[in-house]
C-alpha positions as a printed NumPy array, in Angstrom:
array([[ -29.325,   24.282,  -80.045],
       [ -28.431,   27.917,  -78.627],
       [ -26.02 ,   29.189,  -81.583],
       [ -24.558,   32.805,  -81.966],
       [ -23.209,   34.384,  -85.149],
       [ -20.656,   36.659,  -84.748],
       [ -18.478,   38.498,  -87.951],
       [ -14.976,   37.39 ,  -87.544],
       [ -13.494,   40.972,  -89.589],
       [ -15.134,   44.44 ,  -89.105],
       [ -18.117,   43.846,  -90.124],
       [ -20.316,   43.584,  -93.396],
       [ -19.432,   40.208,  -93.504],
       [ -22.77 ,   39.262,  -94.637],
       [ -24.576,   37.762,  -91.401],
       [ -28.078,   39.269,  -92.401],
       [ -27.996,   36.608,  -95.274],
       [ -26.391,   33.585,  -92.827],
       [ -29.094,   34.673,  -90.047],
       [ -32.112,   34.768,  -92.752],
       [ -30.946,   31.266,  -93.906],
       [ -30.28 ,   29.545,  -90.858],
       [ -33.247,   30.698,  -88.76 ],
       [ -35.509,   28.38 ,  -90.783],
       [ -34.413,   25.996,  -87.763],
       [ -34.64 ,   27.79 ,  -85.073],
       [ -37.849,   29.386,  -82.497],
       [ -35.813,   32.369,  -81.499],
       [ -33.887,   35.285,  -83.183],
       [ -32.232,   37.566,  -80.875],
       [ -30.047,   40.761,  -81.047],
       [ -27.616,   41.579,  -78.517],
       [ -26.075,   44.642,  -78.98 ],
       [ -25.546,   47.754,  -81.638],
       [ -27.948,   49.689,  -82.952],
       [ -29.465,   50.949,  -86.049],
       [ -26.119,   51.202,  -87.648],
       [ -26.298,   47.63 ,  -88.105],
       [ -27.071,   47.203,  -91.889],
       [ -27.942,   43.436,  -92.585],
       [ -29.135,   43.011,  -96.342],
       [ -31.266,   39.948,  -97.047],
       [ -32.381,   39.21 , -100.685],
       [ -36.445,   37.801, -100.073],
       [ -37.61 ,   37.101, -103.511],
       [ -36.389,   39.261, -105.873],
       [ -36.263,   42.47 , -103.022],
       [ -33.2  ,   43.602, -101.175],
       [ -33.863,   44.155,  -97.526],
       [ -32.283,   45.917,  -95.315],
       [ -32.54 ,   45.609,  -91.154],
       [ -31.124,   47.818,  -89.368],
       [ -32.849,   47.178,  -85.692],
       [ -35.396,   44.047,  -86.626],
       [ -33.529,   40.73 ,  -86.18 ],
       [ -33.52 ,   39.431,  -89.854],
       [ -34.293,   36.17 ,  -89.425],
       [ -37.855,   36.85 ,  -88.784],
       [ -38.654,   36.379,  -92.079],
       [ -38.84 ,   33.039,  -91.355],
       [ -42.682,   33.004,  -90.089],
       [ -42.304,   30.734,  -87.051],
       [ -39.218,   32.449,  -85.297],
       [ -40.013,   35.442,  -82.46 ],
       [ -37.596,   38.494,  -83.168],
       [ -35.853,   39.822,  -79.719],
       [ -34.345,   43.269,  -79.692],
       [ -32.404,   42.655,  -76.045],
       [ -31.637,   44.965,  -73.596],
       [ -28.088,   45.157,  -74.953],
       [ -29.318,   47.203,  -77.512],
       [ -29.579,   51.017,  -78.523],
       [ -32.943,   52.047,  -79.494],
       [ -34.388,   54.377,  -82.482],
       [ -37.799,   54.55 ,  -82.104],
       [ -38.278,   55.775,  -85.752],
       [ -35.705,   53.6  ,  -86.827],
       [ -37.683,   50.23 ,  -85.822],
       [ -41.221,   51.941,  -86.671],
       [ -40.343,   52.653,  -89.831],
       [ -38.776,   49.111,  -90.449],
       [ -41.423,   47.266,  -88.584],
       [ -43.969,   49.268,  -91.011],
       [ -42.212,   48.299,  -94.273],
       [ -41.761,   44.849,  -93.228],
       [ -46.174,   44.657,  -92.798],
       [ -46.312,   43.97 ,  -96.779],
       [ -44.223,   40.489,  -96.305],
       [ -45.877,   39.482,  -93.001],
       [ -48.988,   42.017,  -91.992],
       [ -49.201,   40.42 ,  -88.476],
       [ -45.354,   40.594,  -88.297],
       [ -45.483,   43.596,  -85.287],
       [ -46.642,   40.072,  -82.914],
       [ -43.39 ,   38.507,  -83.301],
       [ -40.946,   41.41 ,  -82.38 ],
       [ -40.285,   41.898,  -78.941],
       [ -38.238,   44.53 ,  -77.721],
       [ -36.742,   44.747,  -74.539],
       [ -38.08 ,   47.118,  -71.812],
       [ -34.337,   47.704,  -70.832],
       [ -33.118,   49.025,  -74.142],
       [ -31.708,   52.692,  -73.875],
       [ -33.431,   54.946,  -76.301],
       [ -31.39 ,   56.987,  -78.976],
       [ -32.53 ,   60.766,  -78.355],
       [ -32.328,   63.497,  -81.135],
       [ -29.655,   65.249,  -79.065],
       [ -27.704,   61.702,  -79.515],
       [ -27.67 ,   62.009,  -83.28 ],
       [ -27.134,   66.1  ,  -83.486],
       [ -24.37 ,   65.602,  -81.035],
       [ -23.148,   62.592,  -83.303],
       [ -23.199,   64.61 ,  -86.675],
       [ -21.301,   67.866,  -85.098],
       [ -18.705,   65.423,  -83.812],
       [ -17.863,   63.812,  -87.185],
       [ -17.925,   66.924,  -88.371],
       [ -14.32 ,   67.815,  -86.531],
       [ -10.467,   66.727,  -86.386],
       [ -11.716,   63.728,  -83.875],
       [ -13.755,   61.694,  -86.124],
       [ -13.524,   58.368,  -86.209],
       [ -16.115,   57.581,  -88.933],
       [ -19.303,   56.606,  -87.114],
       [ -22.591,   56.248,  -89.195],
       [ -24.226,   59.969,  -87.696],
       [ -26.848,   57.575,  -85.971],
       [ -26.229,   58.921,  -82.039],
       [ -25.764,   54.88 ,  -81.46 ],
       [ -22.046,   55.595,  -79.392],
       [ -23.905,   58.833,  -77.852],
       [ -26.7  ,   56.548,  -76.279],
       [ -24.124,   54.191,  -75.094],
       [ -22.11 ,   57.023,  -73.627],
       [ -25.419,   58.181,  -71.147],
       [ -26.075,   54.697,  -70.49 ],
       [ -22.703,   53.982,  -68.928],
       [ -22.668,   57.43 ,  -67.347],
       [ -25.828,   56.644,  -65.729],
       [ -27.822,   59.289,  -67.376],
       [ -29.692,   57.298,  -70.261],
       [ -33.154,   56.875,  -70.963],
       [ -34.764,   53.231,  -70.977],
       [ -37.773,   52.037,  -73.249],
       [ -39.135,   50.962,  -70.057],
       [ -39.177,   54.674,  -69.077],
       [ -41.825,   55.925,  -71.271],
       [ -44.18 ,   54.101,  -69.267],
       [ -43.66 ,   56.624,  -65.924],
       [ -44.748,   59.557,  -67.69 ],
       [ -43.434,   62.132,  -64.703],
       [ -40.451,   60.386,  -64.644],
       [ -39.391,   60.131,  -68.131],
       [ -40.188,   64.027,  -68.431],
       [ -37.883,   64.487,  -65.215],
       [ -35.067,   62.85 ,  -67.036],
       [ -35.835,   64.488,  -70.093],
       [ -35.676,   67.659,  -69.284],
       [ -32.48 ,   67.176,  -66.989],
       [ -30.905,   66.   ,  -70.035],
       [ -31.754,   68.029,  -72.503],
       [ -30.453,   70.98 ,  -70.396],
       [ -27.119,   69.477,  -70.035],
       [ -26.838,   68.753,  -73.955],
       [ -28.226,   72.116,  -74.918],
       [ -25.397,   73.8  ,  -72.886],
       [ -23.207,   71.607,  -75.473],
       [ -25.067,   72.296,  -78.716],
       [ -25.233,   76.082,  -77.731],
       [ -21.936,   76.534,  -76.284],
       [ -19.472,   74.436,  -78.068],
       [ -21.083,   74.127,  -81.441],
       [ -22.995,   77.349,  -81.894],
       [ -26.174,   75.019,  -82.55 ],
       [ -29.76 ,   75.626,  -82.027],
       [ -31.279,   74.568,  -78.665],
       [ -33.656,   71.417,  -78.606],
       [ -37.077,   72.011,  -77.047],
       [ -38.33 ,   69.71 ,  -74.049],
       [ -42.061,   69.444,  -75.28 ],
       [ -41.276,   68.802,  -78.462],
       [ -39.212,   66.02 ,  -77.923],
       [ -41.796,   64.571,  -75.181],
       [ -44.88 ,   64.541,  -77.155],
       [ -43.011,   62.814,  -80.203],
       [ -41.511,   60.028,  -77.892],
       [ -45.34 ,   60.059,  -75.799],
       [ -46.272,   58.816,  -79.709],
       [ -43.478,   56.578,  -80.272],
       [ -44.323,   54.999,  -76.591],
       [ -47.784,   54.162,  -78.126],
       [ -46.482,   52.785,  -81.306],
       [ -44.034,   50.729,  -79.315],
       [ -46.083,   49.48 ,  -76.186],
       [ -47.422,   45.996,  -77.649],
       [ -43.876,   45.257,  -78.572],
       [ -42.373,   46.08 ,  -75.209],
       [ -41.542,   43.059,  -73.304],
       [ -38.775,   41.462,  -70.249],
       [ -36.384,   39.476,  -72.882],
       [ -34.76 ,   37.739,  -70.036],
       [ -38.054,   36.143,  -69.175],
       [ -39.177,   35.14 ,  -72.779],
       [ -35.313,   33.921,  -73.46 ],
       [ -35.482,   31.807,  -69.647],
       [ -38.824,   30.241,  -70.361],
       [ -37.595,   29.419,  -73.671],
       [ -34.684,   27.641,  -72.766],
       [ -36.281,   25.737,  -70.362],
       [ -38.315,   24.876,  -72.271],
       [ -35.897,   23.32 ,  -75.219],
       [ -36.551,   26.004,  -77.711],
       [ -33.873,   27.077,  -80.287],
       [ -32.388,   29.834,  -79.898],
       [ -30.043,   32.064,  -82.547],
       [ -28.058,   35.099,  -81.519],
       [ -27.224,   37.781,  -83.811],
       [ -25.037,   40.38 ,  -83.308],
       [ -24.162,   43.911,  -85.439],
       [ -20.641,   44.606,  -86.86 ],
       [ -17.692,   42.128,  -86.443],
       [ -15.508,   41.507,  -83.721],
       [ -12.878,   43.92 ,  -84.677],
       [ -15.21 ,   46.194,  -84.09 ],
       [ -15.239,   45.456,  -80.807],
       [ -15.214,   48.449,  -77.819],
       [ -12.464,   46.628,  -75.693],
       [ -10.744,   44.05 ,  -78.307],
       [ -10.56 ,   45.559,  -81.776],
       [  -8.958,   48.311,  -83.246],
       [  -9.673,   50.502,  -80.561],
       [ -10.727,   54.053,  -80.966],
       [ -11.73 ,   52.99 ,  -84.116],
       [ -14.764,   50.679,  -82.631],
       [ -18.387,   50.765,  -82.246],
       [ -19.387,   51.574,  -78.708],
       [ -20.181,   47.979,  -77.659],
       [ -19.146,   44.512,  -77.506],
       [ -19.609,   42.468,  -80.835],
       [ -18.141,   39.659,  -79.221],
       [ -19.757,   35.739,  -78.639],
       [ -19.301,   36.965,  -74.352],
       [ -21.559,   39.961,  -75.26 ],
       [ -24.64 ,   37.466,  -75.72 ],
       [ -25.326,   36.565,  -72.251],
       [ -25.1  ,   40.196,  -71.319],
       [ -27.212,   41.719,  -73.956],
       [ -29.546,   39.307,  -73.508],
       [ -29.913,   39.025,  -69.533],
       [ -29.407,   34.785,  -69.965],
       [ -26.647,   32.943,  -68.293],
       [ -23.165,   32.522,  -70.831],
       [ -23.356,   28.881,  -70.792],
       [ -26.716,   29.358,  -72.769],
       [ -24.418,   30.295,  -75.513],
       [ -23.781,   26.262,  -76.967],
       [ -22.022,   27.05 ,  -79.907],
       [ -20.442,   30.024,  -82.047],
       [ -20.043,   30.025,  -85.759],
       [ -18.056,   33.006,  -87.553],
       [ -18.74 ,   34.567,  -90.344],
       [ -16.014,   35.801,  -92.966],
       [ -15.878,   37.248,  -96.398],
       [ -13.063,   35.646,  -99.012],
       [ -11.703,   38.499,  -98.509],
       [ -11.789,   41.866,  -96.131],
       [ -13.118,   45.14 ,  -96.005],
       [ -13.622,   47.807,  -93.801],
       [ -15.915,   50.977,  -93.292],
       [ -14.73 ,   54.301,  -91.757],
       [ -11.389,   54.965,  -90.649],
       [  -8.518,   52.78 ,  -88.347],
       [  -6.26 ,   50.46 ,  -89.303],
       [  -6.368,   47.635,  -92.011],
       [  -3.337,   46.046,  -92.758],
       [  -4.443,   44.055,  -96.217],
       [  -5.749,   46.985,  -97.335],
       [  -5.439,   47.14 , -101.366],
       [  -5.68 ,   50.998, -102.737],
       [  -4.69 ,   49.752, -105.949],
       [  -6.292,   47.862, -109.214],
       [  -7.399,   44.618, -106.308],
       [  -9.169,   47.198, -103.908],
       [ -11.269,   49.016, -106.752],
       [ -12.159,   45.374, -108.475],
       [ -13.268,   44.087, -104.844],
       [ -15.624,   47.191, -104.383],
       [ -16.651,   47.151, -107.841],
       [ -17.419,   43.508, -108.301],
       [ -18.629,   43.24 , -104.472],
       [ -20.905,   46.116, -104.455],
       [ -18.731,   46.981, -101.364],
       [ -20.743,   50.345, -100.348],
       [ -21.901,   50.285,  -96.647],
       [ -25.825,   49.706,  -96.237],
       [ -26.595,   51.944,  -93.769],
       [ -24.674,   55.206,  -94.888],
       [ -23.711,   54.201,  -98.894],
       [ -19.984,   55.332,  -97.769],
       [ -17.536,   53.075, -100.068],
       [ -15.595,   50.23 ,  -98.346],
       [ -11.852,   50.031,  -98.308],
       [ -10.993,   46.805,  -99.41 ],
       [  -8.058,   44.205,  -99.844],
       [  -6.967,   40.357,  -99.519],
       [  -7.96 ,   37.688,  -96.785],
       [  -6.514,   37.683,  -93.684],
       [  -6.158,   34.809,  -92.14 ],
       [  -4.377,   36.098,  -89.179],
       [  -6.376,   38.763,  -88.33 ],
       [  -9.355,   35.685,  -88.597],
       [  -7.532,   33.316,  -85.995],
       [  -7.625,   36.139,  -83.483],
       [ -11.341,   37.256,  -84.107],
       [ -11.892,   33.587,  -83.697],
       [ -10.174,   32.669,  -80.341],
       [ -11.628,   35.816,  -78.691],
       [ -14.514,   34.566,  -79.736],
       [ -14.579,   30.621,  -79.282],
       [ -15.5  ,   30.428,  -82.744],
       [ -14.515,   26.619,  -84.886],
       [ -16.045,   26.535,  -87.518],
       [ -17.088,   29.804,  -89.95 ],
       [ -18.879,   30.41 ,  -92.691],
       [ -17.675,   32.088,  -95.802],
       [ -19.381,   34.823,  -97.892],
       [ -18.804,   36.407, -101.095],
       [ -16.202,   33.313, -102.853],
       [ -18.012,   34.648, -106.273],
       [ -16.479,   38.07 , -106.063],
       [ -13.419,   36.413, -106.35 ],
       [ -14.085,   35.161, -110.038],
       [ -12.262,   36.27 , -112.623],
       [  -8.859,   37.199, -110.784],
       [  -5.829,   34.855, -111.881],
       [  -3.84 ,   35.247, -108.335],
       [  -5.563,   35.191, -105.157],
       [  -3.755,   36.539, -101.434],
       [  -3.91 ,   35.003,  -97.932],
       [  -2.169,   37.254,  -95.463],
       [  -0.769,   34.405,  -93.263],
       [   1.653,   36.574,  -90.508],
       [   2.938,   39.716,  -90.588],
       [   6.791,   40.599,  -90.854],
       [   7.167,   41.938,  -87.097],
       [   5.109,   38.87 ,  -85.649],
       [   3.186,   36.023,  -86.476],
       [  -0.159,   37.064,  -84.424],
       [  -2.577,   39.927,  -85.34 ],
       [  -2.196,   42.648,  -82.268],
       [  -4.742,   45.249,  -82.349],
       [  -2.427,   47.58 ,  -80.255],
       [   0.169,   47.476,  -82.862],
       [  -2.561,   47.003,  -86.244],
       [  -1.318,   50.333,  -87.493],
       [   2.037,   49.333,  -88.198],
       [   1.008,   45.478,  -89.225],
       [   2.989,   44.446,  -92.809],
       [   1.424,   41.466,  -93.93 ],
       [   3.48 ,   38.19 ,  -95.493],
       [   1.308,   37.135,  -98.15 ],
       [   1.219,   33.322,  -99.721],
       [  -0.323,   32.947, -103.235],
       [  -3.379,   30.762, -104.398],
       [  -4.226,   30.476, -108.533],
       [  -7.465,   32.123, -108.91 ],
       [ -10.308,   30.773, -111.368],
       [ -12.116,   32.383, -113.778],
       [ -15.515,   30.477, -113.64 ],
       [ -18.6  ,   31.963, -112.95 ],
       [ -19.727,   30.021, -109.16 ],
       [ -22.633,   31.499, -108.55 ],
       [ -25.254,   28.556, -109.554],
       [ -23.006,   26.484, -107.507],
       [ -24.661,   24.586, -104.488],
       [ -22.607,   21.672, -103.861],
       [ -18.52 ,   21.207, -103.407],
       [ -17.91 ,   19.475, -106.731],
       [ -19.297,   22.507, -108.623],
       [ -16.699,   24.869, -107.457],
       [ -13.663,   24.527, -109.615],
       [ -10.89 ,   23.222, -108.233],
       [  -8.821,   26.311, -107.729],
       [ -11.402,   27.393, -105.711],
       [ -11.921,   24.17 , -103.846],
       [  -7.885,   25.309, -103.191],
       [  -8.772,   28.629, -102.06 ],
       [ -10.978,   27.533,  -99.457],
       [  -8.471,   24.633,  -98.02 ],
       [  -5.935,   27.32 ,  -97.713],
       [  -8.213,   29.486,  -95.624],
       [  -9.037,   26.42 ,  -93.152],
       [  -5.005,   25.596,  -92.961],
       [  -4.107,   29.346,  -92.255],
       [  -6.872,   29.96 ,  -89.744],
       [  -7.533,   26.944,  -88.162],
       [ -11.059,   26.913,  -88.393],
       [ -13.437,   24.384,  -90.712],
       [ -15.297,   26.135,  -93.578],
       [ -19.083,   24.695,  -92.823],
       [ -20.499,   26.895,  -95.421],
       [ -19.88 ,   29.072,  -98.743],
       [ -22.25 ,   31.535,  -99.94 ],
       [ -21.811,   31.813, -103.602],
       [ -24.323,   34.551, -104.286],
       [ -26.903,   36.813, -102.639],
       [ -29.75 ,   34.609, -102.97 ],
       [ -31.043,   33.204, -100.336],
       [ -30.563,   29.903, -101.628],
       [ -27.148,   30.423, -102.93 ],
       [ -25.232,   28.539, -100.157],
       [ -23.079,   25.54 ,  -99.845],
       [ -22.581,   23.551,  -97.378],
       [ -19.165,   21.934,  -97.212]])
């Protein structure tokens, strides 16, 4: 089977754990779009890990890690990652692949990134250059991994665009010019670094579906995160969507067999836009507090508030997604009266045009006090739990296949 994960909120929803557990069964883990402001945290023993370009599920020794052409590239980023992964897997550099058509993220990218979040416009990006990179590649001035490989060319292109963003840095933001040859050699050395990883993804995916392999996608942030159909401008610069896969991966869509979401019990949200559950009250600080809800690539705190189910069935139709799992139900423990946003008061259907204004119409669920978190079948939730999660599948739609209970890798249910 050919499945795809894909967050069903804006992100953090806790795929890195879903893609680390259900890789076990799969040949294949591939990433289709972001950058290295994803922040997937896997617990592997008694570690925390965090991947921000790797796909996580390649800690799972017989599955091939593919960073598509979809993607945004740090060098330094997956280096340093690839490096600190050696100590779990020392031979782990032979299954990462990393597509040839991946645009690179250049230090004028991030500088540009920071003094831009630094002003009235900023929409709370992560300072990584990731929306920067996208930016040249759809203005047809980005640099490719492939590129490296043309020396003469790549220092063409180089030095074309450094000229154009030093005019920028100089003239706009009173910043320090880059320098050509510095930026050369360093990415000369990252090309070295980087060469036995470089590969054509579209080939390794087609012979691998022809050849019956299993294949799962992962994706970075959530689908209201998406460039076209979240809360647009306050978006990552790509699509998060299921539709994204084929693209970001240079394989036909009907390769894509299946989608499964992935929710928390509840919702949060990084950075600024709109978020209509939103708690800034006694809920919100308990969520963060008993959810360690702090973002894992920059530390910012998330906002936080009740389960929307609304917001959910949308995510899920613009997806194709049936059947999600959920994260987090522990964090939930210990609060006597749990939330479902349901509709809102001006209409029954989450509309990211109008998500600003959106007033949610709550229903009401007893919450349970019991601690869930050595839980691993059905009957060893309690009941008002068992509740919680029946609500959820009535106001969404979708069937719960899964509840992770914990951050352990092994702390999963399956319903």
């Amino acid at each position: 089977m050919n499945l795809a994960i894909v967050g069903l909120q804006w992100g953090d929803e806790g795929k890195g754990k879903i893609v680390d557990y259900l890789a076990k069964d799969f040949d294949i883990n591939a990433r289709y779009q972001g950058g290295s402001n994803a922040g997937h945290t896997v617990r592997f023993g008694r570690e925390k890990m965090i991947f921000h370009q790797v796909p996580c599920g390649v800690l799972n020794k017989q599955v091939l890690g593919i960073i598509g052409g979809g993607c945004v590239l740090d060098p330094r980023v997956i280096l340093a990652e690839i490096e600190s992964l050696k100590k779990y897997d020392p031979v782990i550099e032979s299954r990462v692949k990393v597509s040839r058509f991946c645009h690179l993220i250049m230090p004028y990218h991030i500088k540009l990134d920071e003094y831009r979040e630094g002003t009235k416009q900023a929409i709370g990006t992560t300072r990584r250059g990731i929306g920067l990179a996208y930016e040249d590649k759809y203005g047809r001035t980005g640099i490719r991994l492939g590129d490296l490989y043309n020396t003469e060319s790549f220092g063409k292109k180089l030095s074309l665009n450094i000229s154009r963003k030093n005019l920028v840095l100089m003239d706009v933001y009173n910043a320090e010019p880059l320098s050509d040859n510095e930026i050369f050699d360093r990415y000369m050395g990252y090309a070295g670094k980087l060469r036995p990883m470089v590969a054509d993804d579209t080939r390794i995916l087609g012979d691998a579906i022809s050849a019956g392999k299993n294949i799962l996608f992962e994706g970075a942030q959530g689908a209201m995160l998406d460039i076209d159909f979240g809360t647009y401008p306050y978006v990552t610069s790509s699509h998060t969507i299921s539709s994204s896969v084929g693209i970001g991966l240079g394989i036909p869509p009907y390769n894509v067999e299946s989608v499964l979401g992935v929710v928390k019990a509840y919702t949060t949200r990084v950075g600024q836009g709109p978020f209509p559950t939103e708690d800034s009250g006694q809920l919100g600080a308990l969520l963060r507090d008993s959810g360690a809800e702090f973002g894992s690539t920059t530390g910012r705190p998330r906002r936080c508030g009740p389960f929307d189910a609304a917001l959910v069935r949308y995510a899920a139709r613009i997806n194709g997604a049936r059947e999600i799992i959920m994260t987090k139900l522990d964090v939930l423990s210990g609060i006597d009266s749990l939330k479902i946003a349901t509709t809102y008061e001006a209409c029954a259907e989450f509309d990211p045009f109008a998500s600003g204004s959106l007033v949610p119409k709550y229903m009401k669920v007893p919450g349970f006090r019991q601690d869930i978190s050595a839980a691993r079948s059905p009957e060893d939730l309690p009941g008002a739990a068992r509740d919680y999660l029946k609500a959820v599948e009535e106001h969404t739609g979708l069937k719960i296949a899964y509840v992770s209970v914990g951050p352990e890798r092994d702390a999963i249910i399956r319903m």
